[in-house]
C-alpha positions as CSV (number, residue, x, y, z in Angstrom):
1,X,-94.5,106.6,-50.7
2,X,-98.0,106.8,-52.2
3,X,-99.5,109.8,-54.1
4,X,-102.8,110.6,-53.0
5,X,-105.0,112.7,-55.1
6,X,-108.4,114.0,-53.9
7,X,-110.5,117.7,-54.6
8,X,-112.4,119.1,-51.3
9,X,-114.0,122.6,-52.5
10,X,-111.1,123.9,-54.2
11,X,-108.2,122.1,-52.7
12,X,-106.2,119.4,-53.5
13,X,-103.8,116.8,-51.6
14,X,-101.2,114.7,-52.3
15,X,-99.3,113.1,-49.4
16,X,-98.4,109.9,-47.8
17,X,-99.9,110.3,-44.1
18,X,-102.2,113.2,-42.8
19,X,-101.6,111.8,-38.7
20,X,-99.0,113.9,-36.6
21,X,-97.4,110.6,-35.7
22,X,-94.1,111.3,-38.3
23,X,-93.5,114.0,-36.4
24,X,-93.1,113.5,-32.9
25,X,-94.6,116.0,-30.5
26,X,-92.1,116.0,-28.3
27,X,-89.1,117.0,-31.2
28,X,-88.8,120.7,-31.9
29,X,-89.4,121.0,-35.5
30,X,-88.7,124.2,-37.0
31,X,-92.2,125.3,-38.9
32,X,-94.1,124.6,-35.6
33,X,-91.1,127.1,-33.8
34,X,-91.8,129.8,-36.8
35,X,-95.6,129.5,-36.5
36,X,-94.9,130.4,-32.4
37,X,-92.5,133.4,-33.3
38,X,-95.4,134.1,-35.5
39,X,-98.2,134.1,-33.2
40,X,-99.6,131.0,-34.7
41,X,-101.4,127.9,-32.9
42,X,-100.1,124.6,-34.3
43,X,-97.2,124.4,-31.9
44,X,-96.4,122.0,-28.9
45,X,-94.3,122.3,-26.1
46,X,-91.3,121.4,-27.3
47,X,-91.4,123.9,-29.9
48,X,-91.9,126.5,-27.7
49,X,-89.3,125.5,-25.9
50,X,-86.9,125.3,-28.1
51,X,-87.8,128.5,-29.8
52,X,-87.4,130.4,-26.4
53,X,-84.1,129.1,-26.4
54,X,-83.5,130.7,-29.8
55,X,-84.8,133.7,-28.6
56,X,-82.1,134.0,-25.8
57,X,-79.5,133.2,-28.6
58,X,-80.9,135.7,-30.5
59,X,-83.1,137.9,-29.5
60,X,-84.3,139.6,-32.6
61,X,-85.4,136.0,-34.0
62,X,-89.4,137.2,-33.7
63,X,-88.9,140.4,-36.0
64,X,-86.7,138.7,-38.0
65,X,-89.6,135.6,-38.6
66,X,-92.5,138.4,-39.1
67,X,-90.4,140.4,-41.9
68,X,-89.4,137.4,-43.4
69,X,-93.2,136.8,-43.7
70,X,-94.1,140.2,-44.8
71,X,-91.7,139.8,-47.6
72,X,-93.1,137.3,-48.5
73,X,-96.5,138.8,-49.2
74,X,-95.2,141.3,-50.8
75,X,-92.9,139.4,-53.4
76,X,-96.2,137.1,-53.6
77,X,-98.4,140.4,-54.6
78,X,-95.7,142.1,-56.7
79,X,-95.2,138.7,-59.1
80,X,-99.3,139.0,-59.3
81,X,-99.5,142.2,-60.3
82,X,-96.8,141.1,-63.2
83,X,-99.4,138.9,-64.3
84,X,-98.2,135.6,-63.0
85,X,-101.1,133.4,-61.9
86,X,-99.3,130.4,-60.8
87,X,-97.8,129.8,-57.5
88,X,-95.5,127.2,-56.3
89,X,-94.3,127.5,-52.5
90,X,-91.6,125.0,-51.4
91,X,-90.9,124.7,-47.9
92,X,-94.2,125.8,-47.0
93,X,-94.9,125.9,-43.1
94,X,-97.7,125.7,-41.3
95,X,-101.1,128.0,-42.4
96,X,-100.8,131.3,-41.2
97,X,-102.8,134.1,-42.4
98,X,-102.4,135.8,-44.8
99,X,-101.1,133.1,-46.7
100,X,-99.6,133.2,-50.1
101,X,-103.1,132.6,-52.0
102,X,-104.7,134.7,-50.5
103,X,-102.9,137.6,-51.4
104,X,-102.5,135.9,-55.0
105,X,-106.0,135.4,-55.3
106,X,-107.0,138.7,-53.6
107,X,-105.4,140.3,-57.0
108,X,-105.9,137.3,-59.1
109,X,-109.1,135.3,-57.8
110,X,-108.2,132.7,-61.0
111,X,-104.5,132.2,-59.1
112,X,-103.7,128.5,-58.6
113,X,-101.1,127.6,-55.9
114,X,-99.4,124.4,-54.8
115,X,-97.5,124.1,-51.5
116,X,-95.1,121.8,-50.9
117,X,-93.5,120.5,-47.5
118,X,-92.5,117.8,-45.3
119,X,-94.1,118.4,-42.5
120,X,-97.6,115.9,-42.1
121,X,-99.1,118.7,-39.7
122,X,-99.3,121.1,-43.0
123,X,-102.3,118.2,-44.4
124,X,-103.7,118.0,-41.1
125,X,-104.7,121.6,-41.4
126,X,-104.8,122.3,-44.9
127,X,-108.4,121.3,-45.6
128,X,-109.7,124.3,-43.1
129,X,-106.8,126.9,-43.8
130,X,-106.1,126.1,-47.0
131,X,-109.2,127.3,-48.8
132,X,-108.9,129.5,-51.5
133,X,-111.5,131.4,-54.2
134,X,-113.9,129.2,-56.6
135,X,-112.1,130.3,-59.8
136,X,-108.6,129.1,-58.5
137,X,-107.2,126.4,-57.1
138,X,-104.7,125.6,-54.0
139,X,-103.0,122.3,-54.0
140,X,-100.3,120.7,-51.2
141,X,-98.4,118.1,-51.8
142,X,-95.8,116.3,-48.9
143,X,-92.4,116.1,-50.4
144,X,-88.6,117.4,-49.5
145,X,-87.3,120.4,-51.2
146,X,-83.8,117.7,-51.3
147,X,-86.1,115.5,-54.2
148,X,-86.8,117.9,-56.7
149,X,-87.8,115.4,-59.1
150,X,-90.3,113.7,-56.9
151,X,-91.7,117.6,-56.6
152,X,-91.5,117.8,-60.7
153,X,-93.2,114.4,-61.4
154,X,-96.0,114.5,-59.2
155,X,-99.3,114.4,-60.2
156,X,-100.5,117.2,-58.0
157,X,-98.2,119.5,-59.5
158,X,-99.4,118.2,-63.2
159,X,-102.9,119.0,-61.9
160,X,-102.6,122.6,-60.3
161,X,-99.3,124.1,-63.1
162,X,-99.0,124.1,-66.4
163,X,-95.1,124.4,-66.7
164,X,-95.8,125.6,-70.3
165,X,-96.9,129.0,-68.2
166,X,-95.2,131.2,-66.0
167,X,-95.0,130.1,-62.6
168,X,-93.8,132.1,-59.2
169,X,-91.1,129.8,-57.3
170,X,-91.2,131.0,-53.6
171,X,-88.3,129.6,-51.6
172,X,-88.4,131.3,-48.3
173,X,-87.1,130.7,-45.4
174,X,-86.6,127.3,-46.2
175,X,-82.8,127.0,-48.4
176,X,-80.6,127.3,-45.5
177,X,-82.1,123.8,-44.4
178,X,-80.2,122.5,-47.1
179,X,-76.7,121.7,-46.2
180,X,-73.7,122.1,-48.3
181,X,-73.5,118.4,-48.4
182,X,-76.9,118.1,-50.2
183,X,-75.9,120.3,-53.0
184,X,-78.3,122.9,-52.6
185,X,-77.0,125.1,-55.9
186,X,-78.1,121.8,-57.8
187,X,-81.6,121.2,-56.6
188,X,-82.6,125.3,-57.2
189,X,-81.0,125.4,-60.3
190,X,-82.8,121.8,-61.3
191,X,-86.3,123.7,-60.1
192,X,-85.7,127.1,-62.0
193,X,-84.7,124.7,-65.5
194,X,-87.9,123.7,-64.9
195,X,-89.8,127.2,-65.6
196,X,-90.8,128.5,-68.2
197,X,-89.5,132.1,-69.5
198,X,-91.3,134.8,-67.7
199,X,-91.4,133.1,-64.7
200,X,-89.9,134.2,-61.0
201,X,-88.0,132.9,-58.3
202,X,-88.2,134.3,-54.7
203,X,-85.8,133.7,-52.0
204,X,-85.1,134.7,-48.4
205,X,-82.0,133.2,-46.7
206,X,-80.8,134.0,-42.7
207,X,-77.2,135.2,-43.0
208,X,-74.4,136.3,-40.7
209,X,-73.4,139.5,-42.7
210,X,-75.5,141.8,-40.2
211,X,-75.1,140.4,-36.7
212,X,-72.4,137.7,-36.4
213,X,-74.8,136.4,-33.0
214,X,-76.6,134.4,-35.7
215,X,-73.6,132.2,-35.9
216,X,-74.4,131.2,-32.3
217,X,-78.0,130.4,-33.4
218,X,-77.1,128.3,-35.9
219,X,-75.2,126.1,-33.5
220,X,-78.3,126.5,-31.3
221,X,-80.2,124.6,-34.2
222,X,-78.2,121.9,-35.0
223,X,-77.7,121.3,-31.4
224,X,-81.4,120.7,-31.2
225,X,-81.3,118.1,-34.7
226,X,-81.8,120.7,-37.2
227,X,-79.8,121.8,-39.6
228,X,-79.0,125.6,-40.3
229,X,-76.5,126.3,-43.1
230,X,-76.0,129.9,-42.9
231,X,-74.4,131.8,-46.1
232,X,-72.9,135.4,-46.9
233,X,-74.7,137.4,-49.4
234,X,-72.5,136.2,-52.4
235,X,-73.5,132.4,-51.8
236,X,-77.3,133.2,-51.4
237,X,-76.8,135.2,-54.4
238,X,-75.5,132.3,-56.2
239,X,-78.7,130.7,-56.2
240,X,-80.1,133.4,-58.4
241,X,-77.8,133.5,-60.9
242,X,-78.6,133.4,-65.1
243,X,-82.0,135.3,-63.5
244,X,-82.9,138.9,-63.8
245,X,-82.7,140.3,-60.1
246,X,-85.7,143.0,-59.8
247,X,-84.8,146.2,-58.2
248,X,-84.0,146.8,-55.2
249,X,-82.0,143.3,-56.1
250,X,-80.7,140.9,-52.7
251,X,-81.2,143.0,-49.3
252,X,-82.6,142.8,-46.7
253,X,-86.0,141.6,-46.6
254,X,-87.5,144.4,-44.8
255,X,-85.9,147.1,-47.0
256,X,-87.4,145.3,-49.9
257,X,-90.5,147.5,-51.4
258,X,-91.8,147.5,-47.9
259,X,-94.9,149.2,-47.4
260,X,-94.1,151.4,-44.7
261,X,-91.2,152.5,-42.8
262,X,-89.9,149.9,-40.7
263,X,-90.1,150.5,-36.4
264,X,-87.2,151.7,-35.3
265,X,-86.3,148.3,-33.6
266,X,-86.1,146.7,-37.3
267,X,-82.8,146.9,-38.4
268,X,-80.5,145.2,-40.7
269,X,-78.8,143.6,-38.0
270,X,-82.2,142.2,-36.3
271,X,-83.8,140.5,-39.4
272,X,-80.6,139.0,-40.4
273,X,-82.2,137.9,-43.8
274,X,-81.3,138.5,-47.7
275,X,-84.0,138.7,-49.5
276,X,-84.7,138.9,-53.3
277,X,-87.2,138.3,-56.6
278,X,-85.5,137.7,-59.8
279,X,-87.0,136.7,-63.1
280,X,-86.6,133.9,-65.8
281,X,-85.4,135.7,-68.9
């Protein structure tokens, strides 16, 4: 696999292929299913397909896929305002606005943020929706959370953070991909040895505390090729550990500093998530 390197305005790319064709339209893939339960565009049939099916598993799967997003703005726009101005997002998606820089560099316009995934579709779009201010930078980079070293080494990341400052870690929606097998604990703790003191770590993980019906969506996933490795609140918690959890510590992710009080519809039981910040001592 090649590194690629190249500046357009203010953005940067590093990947091995910017064509669709390593991702087969006709394969649901789970980032074009979130950005349909989003509202989102870069979707085919097959994701909607299989996305409708999750929704009859589980109904609540759309509010749980929007607060998981609004969480993440808001953990994005809290680290900010702590003074963080760099921003790495593993397990990116597709562009959906807001994204995470432009809430970073709403606050921050100097912000510089590098998204990582290993979905091809993210570089097909990234030149148009990933644009962010003059004084900043936004990077992406095609790589699998699983190689955290390939992630670490690459020149991309050299170019966009300086490891010697603190950076935000956003891991969202994205750790219950990793299967026990792959030794999840290991790669996260591997990424946060990276950081420098000062720095934060954001995660939001499904789990099966709140509604045991999420079980059966799980099975609905791997059914359909993709893994889903749900955990309780203790094992999700374990990927925070030797870090200083900010208050209101691992919840829910719509009961964490929301902005408003949630519709009566959003409940503990229909976003199904865990959701935390902690910081690097």
């Amino acid at each position: 696999m090649t590194e690629v390197s190249h500046q357009t305005p203010n953005v940067n790319s590093g990947d091995r292929n910017t064509g669709e064709s390593d991702l087969p339209a006709d394969v649901p893939h789970p980032a074009r299913m979130y950005d349909y339960l989003l509202g989102g565009k870069h979707h085919f049939a097959a994701d909607r397909d299989a996305a409708e099916g999750a929704l009859a598993v589980f109904p609540n799967l759309q509010i749980a896929a929007k607060e998981n997003r609004a969480f993440l703005m808001r953990a994005t726009r809290f680290v900010a305002l702590a003074g963080v101005r760099q921003f790495l997002e593993i397990g990116a998606g597709l562009p959906t606005t807001p994204s995470l820089h432009d809430v970073a560099q709403q606050i921050a316009p100097d912000s510089r943020v590098l998204y990582v995934d290993n979905n091809p579709m993210l570089f097909v779009q990234a030149r148009d929706l990933l644009v962010g201010t003059e004084q900043g930078k936004v990077s992406y980079f095609d790589a699998d959370l699983r190689d955290p070293e390939r992630i670490l080494s690459s020149s991309v990341l050299r170019e966009t953070i300086d490891l010697a400052q603190p950076v935000a870690l956003s891991l969202v929606a994205v750790l219950h991909f990793l299967e026990d097998g792959d030794d999840p604990y290991a790669i996260v703790d591997r990424l946060v040895a990276a950081l420098p003191a000062g720095s934060y770590v954001t995660i939001g993980h499904p789990t099966g505390d709140l509604d045991s019906t999420t079980a059966v969506l799980g099975d609905d996933f791997r059914a359909r090729g993709m893994p889903a490795q749900q955990r309780n609140r203790a094992q999700i918690g374990r990927f925070l550990h030797g870090l200083e959890l900010i208050d209101p510590g691992l919840v829910p992710v719509h009961t964490w500093r929301p902005d408003h009080t949630p519709p009566a519809d959003v409940t503990d039981a229909a976003v199904s998530i865990y959701g935390a910040v902690a910081r690097k001592p």
